[in-house]
SEBA-864086 format. One record per atom (N, C-alpha, C, O, CB): residue in three letters; x, y, z. Coordinates in steps of 0.1 Angstrom, whole numbers, padded with zeros to 4 digits, always signed. Glycine has a CB too. Layout:
BEGIN
ALAXYZ;...
//
This chain:
BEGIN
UNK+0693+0375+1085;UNK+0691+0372+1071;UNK+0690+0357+1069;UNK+0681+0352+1062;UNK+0701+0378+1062;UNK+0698+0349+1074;UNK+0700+0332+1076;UNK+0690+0331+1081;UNK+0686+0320+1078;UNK+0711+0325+1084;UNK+0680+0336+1090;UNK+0666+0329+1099;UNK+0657+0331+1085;UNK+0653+0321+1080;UNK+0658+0339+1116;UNK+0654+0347+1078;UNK+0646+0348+1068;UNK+0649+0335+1057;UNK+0640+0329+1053;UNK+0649+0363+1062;UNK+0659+0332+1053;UNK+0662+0315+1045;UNK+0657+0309+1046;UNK+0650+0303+1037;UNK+0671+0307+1047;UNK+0658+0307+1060;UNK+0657+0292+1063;UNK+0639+0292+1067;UNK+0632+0282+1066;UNK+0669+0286+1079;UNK+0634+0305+1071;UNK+0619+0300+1072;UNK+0616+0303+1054;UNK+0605+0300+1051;UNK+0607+0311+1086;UNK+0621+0305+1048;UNK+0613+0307+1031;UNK+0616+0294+1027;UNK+0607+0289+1020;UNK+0621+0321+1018;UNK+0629+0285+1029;UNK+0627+0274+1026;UNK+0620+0263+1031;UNK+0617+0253+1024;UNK+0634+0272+1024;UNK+0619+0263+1042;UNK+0611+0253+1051;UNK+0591+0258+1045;UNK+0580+0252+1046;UNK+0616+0257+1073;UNK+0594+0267+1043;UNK+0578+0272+1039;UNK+0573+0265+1030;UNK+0563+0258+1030;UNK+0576+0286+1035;UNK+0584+0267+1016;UNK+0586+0263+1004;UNK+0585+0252+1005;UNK+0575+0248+0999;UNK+0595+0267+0996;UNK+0591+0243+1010;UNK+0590+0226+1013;UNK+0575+0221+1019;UNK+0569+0211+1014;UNK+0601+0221+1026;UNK+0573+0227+1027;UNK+0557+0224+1035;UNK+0545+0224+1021;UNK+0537+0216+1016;UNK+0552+0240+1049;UNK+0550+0240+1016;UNK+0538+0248+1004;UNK+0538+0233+0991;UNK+0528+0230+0985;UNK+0546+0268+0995;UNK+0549+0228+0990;UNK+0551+0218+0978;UNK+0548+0203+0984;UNK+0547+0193+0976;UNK+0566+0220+0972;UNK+0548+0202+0999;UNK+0546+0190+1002;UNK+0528+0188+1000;UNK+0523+0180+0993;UNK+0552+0187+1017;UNK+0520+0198+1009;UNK+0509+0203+1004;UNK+0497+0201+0991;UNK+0485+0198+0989;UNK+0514+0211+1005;UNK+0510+0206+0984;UNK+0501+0209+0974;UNK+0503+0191+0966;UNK+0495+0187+0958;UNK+0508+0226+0963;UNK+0512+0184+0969;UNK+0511+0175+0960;UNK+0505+0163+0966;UNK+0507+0151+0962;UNK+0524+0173+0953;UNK+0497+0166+0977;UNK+0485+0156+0983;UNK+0468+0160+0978;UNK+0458+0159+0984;UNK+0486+0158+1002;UNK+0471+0164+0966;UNK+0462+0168+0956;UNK+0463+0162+0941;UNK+0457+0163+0930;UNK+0464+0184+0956;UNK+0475+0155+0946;UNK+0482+0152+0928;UNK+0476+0134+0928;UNK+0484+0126+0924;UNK+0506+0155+0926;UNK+0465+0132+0933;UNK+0464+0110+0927;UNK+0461+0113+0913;UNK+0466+0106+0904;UNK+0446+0097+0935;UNK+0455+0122+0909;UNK+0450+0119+0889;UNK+0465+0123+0885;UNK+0464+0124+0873;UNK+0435+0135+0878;UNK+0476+0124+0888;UNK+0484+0127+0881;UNK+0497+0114+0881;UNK+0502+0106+0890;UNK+0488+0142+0886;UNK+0499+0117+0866;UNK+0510+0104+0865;UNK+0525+0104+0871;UNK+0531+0114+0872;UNK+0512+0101+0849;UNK+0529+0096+0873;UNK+0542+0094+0878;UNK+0555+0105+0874;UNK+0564+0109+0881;UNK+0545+0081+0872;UNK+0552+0107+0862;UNK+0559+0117+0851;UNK+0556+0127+0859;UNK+0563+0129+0869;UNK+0554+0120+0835;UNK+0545+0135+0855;UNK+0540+0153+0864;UNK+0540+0150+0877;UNK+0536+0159+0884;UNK+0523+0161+0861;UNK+0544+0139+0884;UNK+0545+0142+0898;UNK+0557+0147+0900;UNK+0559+0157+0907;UNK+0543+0131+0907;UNK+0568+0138+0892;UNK+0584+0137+0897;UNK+0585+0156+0888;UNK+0592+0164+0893;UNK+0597+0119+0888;UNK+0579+0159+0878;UNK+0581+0174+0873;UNK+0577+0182+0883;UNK+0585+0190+0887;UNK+0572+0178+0860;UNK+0567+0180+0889;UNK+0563+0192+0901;UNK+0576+0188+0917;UNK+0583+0196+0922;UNK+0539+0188+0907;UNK+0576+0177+0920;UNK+0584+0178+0929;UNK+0598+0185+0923;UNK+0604+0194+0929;UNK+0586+0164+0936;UNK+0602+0179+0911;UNK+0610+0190+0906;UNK+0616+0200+0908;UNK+0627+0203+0912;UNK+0608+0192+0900;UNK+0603+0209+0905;UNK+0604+0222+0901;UNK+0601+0228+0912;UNK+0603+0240+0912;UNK+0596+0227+0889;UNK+0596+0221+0926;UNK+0590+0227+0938;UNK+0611+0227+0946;UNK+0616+0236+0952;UNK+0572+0214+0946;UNK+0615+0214+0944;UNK+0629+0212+0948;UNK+0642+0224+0946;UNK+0650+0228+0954;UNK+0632+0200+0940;UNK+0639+0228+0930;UNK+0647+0233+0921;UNK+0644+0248+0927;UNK+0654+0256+0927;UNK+0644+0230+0904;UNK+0633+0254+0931;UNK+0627+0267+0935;UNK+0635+0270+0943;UNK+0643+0280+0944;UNK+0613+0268+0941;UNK+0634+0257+0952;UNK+0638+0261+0969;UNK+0652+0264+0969;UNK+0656+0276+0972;UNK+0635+0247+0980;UNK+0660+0253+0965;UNK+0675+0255+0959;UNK+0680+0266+0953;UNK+0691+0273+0955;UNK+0677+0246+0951;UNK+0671+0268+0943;UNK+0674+0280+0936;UNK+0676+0293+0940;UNK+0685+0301+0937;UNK+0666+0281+0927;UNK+0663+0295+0955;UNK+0662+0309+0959;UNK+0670+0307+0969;UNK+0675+0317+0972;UNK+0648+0314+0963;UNK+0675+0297+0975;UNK+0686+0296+0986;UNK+0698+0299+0981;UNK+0703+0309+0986;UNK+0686+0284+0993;UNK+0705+0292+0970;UNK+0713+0295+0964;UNK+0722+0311+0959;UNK+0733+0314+0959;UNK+0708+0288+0956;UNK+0708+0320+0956;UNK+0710+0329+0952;UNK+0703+0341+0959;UNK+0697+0350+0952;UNK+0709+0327+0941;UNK+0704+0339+0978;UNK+0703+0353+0983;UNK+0687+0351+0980;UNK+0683+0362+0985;UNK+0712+0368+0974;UNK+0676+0345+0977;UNK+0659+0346+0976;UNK+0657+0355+0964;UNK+0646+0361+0963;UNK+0650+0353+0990;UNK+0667+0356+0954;UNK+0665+0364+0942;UNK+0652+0361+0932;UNK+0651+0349+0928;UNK+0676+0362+0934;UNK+0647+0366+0931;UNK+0634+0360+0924;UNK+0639+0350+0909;UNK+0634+0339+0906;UNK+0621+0376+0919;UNK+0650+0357+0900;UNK+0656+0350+0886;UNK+0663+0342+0895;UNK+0662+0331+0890;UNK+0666+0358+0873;UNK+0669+0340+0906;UNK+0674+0322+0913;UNK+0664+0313+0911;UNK+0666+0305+0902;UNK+0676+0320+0930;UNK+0653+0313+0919;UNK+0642+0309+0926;UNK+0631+0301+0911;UNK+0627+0290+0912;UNK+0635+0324+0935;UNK+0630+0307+0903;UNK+0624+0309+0887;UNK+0634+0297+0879;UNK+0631+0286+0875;UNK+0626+0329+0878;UNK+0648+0303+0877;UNK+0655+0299+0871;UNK+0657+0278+0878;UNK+0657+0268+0871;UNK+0667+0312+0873;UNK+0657+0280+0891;UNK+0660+0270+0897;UNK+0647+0259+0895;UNK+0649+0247+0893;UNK+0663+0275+0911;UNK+0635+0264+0895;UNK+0622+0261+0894;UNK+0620+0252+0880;UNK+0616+0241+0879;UNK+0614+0273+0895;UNK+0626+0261+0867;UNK+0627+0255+0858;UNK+0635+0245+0853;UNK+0631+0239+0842;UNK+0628+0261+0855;UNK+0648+0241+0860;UNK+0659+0234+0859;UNK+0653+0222+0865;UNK+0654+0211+0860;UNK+0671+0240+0866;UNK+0646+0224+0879;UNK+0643+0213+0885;UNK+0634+0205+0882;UNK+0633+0194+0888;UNK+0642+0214+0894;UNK+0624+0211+0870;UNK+0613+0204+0868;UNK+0613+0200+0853;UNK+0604+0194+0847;UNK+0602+0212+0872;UNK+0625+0204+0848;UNK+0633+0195+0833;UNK+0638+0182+0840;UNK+0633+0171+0839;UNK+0651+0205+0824;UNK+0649+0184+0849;UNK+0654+0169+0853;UNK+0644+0164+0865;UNK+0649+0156+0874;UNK+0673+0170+0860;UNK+0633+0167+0866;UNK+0622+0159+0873;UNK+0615+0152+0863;UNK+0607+0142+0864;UNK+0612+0168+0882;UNK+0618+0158+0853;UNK+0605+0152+0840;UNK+0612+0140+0835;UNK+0607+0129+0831;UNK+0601+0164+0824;UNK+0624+0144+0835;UNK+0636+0130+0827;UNK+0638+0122+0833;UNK+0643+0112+0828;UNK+0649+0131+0824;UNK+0634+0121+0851;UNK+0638+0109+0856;UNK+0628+0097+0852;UNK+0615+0097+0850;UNK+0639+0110+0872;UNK+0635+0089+0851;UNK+0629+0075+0847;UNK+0626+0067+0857;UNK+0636+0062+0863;UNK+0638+0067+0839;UNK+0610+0062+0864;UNK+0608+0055+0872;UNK+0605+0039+0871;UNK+0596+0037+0863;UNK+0601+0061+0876;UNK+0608+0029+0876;UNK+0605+0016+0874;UNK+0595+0011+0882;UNK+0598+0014+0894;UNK+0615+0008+0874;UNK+0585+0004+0881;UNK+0575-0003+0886;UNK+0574-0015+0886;UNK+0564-0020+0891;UNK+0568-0001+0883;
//
């Protein structure tokens, strides 16, 4: 069950690293929201056994305090 984890999170990391070499039109803001919520997934479903309401729940959490971080330039 720990191997099934650990490849759903390493997947989840790759699937979100991926996807956000697609993101130049996007601003600083929706970047740090999607790494967020891609972060918060992963955590979330690890956290709680790959429960789908972890994984959701975690997704959403992470991509509130991805949206609030404040970046300087």
């Amino acid at each position: 069950m720990k191997a099934i984890k650990h490849i759903i999170a390493t997947a989840s990391i790759a699937t979100v690293a991926f996807g956000l070499t697609g993101c130049a039109g996007m601003s600083q803001n929706d970047k740090n929201t999607a790494v967020g919520a891609g972060a918060g997934a992963v955590i979330g479903g690890v956290l709680t056994g790959g429960s789908a309401v972890g994984t959701v729940g975690g997704a959403a959490v992470g991509g509130v305090i991805g949206n609030q971080v404040k970046t300087t330039h």
